[in-house]
ZADO-1210 file (C-alpha; in nm, 4 decimals, padded with zeros to 6 digits):
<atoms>
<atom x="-00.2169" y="01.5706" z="-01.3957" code="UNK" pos="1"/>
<atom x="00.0430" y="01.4645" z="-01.1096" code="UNK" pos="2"/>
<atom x="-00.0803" y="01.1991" z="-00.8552" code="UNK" pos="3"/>
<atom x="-00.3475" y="01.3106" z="-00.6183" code="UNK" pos="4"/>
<atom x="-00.2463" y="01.4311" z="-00.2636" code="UNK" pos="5"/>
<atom x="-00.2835" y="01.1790" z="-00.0014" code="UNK" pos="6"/>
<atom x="-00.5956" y="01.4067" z="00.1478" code="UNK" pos="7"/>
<atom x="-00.8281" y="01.4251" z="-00.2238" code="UNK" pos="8"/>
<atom x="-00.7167" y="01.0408" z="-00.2535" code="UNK" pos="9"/>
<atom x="-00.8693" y="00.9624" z="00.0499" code="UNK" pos="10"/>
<atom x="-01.1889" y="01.1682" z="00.0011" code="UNK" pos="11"/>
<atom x="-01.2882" y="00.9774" z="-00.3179" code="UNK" pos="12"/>
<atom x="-01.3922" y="00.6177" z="-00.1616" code="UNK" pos="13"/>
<atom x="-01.3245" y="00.6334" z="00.1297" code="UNK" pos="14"/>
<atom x="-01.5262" y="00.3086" z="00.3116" code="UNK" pos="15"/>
<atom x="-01.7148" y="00.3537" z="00.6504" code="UNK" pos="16"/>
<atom x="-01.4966" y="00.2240" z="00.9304" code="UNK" pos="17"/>
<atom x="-01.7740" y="-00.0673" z="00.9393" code="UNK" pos="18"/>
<atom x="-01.6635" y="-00.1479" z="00.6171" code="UNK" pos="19"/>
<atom x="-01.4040" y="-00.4638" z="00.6045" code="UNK" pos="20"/>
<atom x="-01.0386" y="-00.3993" z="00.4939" code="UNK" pos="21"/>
<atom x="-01.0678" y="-00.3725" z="00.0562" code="UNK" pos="22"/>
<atom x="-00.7633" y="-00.6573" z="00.0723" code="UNK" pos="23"/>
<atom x="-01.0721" y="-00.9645" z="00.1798" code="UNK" pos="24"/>
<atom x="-00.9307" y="-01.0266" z="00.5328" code="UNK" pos="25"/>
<atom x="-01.1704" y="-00.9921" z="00.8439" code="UNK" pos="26"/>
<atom x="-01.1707" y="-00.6888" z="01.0579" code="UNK" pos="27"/>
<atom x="-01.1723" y="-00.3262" z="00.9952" code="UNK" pos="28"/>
<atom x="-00.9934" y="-00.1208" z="00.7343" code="UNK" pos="29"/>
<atom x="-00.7916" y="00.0893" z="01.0030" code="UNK" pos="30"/>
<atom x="-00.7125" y="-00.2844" z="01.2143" code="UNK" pos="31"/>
<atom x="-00.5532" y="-00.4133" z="00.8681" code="UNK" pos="32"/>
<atom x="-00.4312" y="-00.2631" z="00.5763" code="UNK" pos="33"/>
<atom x="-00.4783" y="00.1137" z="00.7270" code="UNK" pos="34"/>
<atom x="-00.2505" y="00.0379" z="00.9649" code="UNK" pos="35"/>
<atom x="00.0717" y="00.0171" z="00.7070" code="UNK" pos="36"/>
<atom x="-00.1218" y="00.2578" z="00.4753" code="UNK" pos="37"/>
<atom x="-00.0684" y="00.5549" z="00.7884" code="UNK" pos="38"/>
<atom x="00.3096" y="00.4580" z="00.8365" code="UNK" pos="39"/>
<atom x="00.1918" y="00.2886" z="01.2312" code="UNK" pos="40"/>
<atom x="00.3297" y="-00.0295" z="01.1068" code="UNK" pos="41"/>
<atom x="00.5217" y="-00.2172" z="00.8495" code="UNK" pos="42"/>
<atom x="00.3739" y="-00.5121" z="00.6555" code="UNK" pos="43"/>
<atom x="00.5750" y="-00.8163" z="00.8220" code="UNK" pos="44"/>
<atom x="00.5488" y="-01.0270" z="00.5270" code="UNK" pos="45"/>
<atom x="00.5170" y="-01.0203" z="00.0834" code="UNK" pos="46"/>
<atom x="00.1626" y="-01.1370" z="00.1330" code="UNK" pos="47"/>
<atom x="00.0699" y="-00.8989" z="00.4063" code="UNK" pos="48"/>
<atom x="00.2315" y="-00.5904" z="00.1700" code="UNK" pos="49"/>
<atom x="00.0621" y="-00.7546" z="-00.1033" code="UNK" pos="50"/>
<atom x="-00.2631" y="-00.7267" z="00.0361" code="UNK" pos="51"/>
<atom x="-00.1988" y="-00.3492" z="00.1713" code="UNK" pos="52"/>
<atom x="-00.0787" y="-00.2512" z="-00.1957" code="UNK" pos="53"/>
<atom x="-00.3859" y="-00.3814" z="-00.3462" code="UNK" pos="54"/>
<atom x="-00.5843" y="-00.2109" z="-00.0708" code="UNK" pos="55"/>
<atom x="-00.4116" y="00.1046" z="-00.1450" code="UNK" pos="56"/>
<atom x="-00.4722" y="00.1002" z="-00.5317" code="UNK" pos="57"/>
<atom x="-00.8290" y="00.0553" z="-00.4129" code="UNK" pos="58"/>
<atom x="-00.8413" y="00.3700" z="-00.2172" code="UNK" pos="59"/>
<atom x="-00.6027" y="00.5863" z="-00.4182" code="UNK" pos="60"/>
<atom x="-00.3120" y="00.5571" z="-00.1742" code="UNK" pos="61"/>
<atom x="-00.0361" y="00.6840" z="-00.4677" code="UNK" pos="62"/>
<atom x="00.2325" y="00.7817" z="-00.1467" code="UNK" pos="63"/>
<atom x="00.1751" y="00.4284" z="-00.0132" code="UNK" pos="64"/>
<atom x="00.2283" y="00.2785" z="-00.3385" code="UNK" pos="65"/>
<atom x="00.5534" y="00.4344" z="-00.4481" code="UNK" pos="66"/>
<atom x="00.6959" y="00.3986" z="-00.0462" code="UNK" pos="67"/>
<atom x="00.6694" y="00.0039" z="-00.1016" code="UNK" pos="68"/>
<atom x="00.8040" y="00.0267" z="-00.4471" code="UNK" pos="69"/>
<atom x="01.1547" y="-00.0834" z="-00.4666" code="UNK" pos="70"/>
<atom x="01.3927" y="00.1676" z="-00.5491" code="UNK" pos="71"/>
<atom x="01.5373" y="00.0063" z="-00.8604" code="UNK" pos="72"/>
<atom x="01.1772" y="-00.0522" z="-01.0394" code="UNK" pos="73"/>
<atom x="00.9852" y="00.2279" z="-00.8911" code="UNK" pos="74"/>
<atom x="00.8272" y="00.4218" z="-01.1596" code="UNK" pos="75"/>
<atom x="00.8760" y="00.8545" z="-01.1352" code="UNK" pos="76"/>
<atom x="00.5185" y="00.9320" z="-01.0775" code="UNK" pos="77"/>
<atom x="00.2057" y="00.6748" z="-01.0258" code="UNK" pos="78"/>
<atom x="-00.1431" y="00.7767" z="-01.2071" code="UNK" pos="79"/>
<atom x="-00.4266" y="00.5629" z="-01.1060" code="UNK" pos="80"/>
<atom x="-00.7317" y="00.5320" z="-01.3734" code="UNK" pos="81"/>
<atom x="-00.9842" y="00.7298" z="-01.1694" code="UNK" pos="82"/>
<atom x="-01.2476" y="00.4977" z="-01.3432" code="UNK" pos="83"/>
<atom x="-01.0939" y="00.1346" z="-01.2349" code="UNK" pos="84"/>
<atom x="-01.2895" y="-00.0250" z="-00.9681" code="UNK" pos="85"/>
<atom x="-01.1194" y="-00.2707" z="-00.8055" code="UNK" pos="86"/>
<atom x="-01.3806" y="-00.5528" z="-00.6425" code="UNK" pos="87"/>
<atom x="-01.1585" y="-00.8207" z="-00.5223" code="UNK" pos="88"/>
<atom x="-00.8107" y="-01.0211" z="-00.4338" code="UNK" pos="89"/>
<atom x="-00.7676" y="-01.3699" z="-00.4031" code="UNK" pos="90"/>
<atom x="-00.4247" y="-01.5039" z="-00.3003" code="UNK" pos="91"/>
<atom x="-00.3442" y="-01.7857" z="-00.4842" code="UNK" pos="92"/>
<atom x="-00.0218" y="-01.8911" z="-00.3611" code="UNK" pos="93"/>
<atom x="00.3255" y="-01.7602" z="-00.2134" code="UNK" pos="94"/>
<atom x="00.6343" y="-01.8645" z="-00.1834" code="UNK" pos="95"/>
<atom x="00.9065" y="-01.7855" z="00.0983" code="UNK" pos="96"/>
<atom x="00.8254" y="-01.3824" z="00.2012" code="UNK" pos="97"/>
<atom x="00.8461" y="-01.4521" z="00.6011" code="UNK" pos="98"/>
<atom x="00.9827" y="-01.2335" z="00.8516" code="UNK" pos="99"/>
<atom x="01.2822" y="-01.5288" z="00.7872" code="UNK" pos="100"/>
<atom x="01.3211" y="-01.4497" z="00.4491" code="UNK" pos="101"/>
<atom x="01.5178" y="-01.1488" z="00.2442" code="UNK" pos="102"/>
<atom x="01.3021" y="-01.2312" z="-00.0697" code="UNK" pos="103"/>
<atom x="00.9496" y="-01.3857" z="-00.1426" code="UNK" pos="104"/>
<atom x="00.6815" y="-01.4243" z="-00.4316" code="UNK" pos="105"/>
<atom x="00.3201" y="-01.4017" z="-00.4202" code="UNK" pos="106"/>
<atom x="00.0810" y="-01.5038" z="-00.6940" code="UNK" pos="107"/>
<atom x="-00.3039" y="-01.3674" z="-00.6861" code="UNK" pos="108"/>
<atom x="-00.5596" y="-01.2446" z="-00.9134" code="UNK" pos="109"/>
<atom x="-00.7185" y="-00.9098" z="-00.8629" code="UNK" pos="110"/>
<atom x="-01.0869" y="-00.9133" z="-00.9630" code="UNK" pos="111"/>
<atom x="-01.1997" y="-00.5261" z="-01.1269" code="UNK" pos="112"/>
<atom x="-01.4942" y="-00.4808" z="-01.2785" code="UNK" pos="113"/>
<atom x="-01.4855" y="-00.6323" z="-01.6352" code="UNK" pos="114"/>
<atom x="-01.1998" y="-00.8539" z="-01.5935" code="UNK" pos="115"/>
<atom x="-00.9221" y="-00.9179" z="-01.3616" code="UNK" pos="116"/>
<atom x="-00.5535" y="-00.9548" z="-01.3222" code="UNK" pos="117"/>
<atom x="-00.3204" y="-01.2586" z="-01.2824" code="UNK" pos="118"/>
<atom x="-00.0058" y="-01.1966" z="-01.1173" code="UNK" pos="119"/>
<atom x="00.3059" y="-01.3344" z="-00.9981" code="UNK" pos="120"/>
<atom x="00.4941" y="-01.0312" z="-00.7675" code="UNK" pos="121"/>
<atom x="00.7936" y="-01.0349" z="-00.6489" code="UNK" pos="122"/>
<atom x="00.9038" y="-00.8728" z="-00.3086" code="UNK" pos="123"/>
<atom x="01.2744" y="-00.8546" z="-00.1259" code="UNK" pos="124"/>
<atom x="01.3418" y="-00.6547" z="00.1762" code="UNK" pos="125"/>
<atom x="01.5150" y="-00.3152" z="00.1801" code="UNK" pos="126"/>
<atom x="01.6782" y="-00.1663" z="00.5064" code="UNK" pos="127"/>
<atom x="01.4144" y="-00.4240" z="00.6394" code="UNK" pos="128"/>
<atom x="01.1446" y="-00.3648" z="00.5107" code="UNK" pos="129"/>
<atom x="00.9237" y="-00.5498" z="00.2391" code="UNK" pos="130"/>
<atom x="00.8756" y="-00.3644" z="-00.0811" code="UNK" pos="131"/>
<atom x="00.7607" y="-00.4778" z="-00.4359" code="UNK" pos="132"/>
<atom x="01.0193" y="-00.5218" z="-00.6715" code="UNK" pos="133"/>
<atom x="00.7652" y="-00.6429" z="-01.0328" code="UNK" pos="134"/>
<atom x="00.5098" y="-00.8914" z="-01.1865" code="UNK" pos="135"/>
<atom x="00.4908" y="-01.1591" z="-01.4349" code="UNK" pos="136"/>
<atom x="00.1617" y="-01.1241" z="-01.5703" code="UNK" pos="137"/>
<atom x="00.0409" y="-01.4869" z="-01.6011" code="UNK" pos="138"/>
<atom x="-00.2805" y="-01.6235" z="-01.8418" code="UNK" pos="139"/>
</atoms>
């Protein structure tokens, strides 16, 4: 089964517009990470596309995901686990990944339900924009 269209992604969880953004900053989904998720803006830092990737595995947003993928390490085709449920994102530190930088790192730990994952990403800036490049999976 090929990822899901961008429409039957959506329709699985998609959160009230009351709901805050999945990525754990204030406001709404649509004033944060829906924003870069629709294509109306670009993530002007690593952390900020960090956050909006892990708001898009959330909600299923394969196109989103593989768009900020760099070319080089972007995988064919995405398939998200329908049964993973995401449940949180804690930055724990970055390094460089500015609007004055070409490349940056950001290290967090995405919470799921029955574990979580510790990751160092790293992020450089193609025709200007951020994209993911890979992770170091840390203990």
């Amino acid at each position: 089964m090929g990822p899901m269209s961008r429409r039957a992604a959506r329709a699985t969880s998609m959160p009230r517009s009351s709901d805050g953004c999945p990525c754990g900053l204030p406001g709404s989904y649509e004033a944060c990470c829906g924003r870069f998720h629709s294509g109306a803006a670009a993530a002007p830092t690593a952390e900020a596309l960090m956050r909006s990737r892990y708001s898009a595995f959330v909600r299923g947003e394969v196109p989103y995901l593989l768009l900020t993928w760099h070319p080089r390490t972007r995988p064919g085709r995405l398939e998200l686990d329908p049964g993973m449920r995401w449940t949180g994102l804690e930055i724990l530190g970055t390094a460089d990944g500015s609007a004055f930088h070409t490349t940056g790192t950001v290290t967090f730990r995405a919470s799921f339900r029955g574990g979580s994952l510790h990751e160092r990403s790293r992020f450089e800036r193609v025709d200007g924009a951020w994209v993911y490049v890979d992770g170091e999976f840390l203990s």
